[in-house]
Z-matrix of the N, CA and C atoms (Angstrom, degrees):
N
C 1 1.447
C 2 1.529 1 111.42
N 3 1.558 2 119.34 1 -28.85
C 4 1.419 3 118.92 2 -158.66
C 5 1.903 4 83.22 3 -92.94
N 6 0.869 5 131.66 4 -3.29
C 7 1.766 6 127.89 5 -176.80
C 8 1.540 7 80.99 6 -98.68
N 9 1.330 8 149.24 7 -42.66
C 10 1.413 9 118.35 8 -161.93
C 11 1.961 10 100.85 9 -75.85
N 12 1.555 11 100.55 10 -54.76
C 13 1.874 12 89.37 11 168.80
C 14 0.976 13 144.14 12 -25.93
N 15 1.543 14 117.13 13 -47.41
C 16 1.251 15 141.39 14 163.89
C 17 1.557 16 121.44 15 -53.30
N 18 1.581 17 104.76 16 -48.22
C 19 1.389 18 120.80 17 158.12
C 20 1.564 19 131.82 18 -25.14
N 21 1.707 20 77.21 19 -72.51
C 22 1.709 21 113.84 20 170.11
C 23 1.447 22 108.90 21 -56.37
N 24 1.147 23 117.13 22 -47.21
C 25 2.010 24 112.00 23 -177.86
C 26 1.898 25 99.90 24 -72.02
N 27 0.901 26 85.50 25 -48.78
C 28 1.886 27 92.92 26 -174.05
C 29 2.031 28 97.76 27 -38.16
N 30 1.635 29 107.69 28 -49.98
C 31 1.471 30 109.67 29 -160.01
C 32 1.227 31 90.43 30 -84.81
N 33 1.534 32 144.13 31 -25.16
C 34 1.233 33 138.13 32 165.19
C 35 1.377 34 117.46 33 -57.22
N 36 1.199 35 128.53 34 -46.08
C 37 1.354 36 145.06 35 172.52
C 38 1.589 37 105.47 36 -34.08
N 39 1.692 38 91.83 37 -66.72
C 40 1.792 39 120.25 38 -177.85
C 41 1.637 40 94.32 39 -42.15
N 42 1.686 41 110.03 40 -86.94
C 43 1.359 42 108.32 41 177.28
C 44 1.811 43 134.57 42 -11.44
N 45 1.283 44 83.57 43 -59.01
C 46 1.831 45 76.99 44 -172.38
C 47 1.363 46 101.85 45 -81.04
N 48 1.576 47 149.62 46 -26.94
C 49 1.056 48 122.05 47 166.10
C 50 1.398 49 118.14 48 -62.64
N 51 1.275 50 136.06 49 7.66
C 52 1.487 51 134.49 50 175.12
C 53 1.276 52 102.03 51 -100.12
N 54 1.236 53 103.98 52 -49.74
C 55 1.711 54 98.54 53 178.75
C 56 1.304 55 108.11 54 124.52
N 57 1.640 56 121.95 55 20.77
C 58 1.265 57 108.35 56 178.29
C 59 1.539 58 92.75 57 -138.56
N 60 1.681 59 110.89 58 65.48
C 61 1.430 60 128.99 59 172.95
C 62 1.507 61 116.49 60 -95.16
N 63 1.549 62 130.42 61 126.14
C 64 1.332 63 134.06 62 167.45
C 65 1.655 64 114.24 63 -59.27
N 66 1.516 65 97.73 64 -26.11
C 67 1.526 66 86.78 65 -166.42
C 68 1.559 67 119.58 66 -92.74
N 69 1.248 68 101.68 67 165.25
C 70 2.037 69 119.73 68 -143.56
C 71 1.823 70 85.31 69 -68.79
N 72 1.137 71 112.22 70 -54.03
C 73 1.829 72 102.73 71 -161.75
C 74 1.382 73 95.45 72 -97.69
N 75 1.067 74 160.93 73 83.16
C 76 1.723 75 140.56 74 150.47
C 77 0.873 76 123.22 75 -26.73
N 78 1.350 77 128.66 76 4.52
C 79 1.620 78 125.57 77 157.98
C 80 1.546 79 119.23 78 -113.36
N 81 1.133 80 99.36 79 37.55
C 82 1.596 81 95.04 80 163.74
C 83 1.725 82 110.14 81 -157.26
N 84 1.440 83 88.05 82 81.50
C 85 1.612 84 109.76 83 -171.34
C 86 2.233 85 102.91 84 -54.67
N 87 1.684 86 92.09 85 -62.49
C 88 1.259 87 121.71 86 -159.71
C 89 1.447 88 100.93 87 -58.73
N 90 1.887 89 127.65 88 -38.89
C 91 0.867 90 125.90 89 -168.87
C 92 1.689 91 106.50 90 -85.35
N 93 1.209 92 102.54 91 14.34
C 94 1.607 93 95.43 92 -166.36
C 95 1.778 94 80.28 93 -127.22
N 96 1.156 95 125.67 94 37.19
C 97 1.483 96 124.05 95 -166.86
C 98 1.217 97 100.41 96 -137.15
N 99 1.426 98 132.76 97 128.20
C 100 1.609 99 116.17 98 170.50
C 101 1.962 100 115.33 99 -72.30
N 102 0.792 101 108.07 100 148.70
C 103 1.703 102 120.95 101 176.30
C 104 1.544 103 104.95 102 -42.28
N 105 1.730 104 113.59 103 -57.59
C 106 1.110 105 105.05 104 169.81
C 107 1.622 106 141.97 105 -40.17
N 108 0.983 107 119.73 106 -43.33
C 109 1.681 108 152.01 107 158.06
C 110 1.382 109 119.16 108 -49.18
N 111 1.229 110 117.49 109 -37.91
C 112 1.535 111 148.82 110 173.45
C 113 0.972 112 102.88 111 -55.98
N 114 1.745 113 108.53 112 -63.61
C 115 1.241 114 117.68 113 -160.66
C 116 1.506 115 115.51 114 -90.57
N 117 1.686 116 110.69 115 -1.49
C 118 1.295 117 85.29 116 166.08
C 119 1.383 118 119.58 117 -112.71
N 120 1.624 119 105.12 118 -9.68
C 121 1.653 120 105.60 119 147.50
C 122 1.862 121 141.15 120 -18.45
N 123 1.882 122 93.12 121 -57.21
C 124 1.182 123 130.61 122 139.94
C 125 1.454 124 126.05 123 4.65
N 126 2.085 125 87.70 124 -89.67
C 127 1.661 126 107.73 125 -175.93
C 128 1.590 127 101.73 126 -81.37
N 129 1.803 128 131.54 127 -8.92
C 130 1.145 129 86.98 128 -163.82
C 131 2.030 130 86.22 129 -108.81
N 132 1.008 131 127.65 130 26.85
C 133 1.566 132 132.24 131 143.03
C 134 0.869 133 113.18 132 -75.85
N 135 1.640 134 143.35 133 -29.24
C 136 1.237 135 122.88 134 170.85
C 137 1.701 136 91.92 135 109.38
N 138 1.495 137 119.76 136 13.05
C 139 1.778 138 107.35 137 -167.68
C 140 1.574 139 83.64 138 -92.53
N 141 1.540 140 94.35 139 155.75
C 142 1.577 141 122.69 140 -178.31
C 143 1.369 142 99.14 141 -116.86
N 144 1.200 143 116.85 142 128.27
C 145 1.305 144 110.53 143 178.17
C 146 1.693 145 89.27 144 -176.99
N 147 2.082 146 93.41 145 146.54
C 148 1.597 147 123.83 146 -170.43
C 149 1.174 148 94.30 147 -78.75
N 150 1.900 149 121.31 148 147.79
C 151 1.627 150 110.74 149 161.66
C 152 1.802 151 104.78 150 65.39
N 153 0.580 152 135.00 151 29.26
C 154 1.201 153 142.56 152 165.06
C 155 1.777 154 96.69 153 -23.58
N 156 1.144 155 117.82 154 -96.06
C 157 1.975 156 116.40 155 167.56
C 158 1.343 157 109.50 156 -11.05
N 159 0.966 158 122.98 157 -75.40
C 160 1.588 159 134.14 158 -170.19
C 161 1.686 160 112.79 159 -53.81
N 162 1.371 161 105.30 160 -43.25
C 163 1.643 162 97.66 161 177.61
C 164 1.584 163 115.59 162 -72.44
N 165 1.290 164 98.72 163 -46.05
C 166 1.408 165 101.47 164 175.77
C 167 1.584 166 117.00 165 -50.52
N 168 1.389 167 115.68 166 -32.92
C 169 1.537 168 121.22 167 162.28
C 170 1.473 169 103.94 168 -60.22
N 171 1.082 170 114.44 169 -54.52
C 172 2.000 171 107.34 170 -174.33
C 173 1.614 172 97.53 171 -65.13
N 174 0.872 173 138.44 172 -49.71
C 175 1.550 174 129.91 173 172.51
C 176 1.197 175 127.50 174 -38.75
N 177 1.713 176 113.42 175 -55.70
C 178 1.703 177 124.30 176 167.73
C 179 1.467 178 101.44 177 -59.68
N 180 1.384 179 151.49 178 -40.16
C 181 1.180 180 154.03 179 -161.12
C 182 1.692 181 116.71 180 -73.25
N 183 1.861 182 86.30 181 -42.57
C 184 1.580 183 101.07 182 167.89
C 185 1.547 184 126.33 183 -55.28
N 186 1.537 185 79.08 184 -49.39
C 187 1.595 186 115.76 185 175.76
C 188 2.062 187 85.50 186 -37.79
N 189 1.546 188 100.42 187 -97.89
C 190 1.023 189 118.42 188 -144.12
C 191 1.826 190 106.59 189 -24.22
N 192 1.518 191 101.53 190 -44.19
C 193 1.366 192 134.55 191 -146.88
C 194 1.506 193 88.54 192 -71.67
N 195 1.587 194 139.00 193 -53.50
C 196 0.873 195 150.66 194 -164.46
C 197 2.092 196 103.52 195 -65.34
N 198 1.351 197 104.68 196 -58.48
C 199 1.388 198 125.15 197 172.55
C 200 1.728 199 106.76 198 -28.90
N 201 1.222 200 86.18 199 -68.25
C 202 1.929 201 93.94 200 172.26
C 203 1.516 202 133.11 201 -58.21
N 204 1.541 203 97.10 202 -20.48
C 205 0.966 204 81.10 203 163.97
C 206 1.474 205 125.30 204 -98.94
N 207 1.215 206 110.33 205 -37.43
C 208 1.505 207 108.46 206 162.93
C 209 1.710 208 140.79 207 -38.82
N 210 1.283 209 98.67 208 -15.84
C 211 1.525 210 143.71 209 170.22
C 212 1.438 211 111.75 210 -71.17
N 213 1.338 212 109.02 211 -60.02
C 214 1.215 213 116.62 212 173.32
C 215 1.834 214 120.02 213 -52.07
N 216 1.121 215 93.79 214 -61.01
C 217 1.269 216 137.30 215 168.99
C 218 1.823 217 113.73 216 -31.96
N 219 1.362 218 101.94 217 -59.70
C 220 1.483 219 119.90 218 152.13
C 221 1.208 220 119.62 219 -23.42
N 222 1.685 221 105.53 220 -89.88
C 223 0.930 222 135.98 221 158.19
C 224 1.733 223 137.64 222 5.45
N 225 1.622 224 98.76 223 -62.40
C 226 0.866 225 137.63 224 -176.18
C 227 1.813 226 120.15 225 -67.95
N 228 1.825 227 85.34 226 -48.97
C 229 1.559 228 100.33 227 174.85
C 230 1.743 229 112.09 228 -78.09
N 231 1.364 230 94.86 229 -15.13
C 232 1.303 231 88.53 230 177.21
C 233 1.903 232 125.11 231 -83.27
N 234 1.576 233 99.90 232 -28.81
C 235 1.730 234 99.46 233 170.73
C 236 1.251 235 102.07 234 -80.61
N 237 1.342 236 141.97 235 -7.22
C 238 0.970 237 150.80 236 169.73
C 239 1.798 238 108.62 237 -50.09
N 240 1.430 239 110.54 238 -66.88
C 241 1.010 240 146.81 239 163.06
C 242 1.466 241 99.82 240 -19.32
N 243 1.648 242 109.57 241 -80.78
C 244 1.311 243 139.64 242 -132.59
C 245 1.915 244 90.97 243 -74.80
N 246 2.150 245 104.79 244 -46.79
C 247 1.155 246 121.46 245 -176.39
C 248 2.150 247 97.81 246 -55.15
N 249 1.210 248 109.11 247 -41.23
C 250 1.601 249 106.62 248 174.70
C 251 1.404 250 120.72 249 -47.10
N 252 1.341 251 100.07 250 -36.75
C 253 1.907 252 110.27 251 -147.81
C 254 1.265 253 89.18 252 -89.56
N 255 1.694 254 127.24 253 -24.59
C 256 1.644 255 133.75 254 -151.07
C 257 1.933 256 82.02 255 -78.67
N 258 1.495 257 106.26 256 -54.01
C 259 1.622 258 111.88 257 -153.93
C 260 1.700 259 107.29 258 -103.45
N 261 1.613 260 94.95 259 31.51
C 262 1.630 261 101.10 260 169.67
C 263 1.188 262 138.78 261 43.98
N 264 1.563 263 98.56 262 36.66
C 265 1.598 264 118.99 263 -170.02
C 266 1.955 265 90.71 264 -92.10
């Protein structure tokens, strides 16, 4: 069962970089991934890595941290936008 999840996040993963993703943020694959799944993603690349649990927490965190800002970022280009359209550029 835990190989079809994994499956399922892997084709979710796929999805939103194409662009035909359900989920609300597209940048937060990992946080929308259980640890378990992660981790066996992990072993079956062949990555070596200490704490295995724990990084994957600094990763989702990155994740999150990264998300916001790109968000922001969005955001930004978009009154940007809006400030164009106001002064008929």
């Amino acid at each position: 069962m835990q190989s079809q999840t994994c499956d399922h996040a892997r084709a979710i993963a796929r999805n939103t970089f194409s662009g035909t993703s359900t989920n609300s943020n597209p940048f937060t694959i990992l946080n929308n991934t259980s640890n378990a799944c992660l981790e066996k993603v992990i072993l079956d690349l062949d990555i070596e890595i200490e704490n295995v649990e724990e990084q994957i927490d600094i990763f989702k965190v990155e994740e999150l941290a990264r998300a916001a800002i790109a968000e922001a970022n969005y955001k930004a280009f978009l009154d940007r936008q809006k400030d164009k359209q106001k002064r008929g550029l």
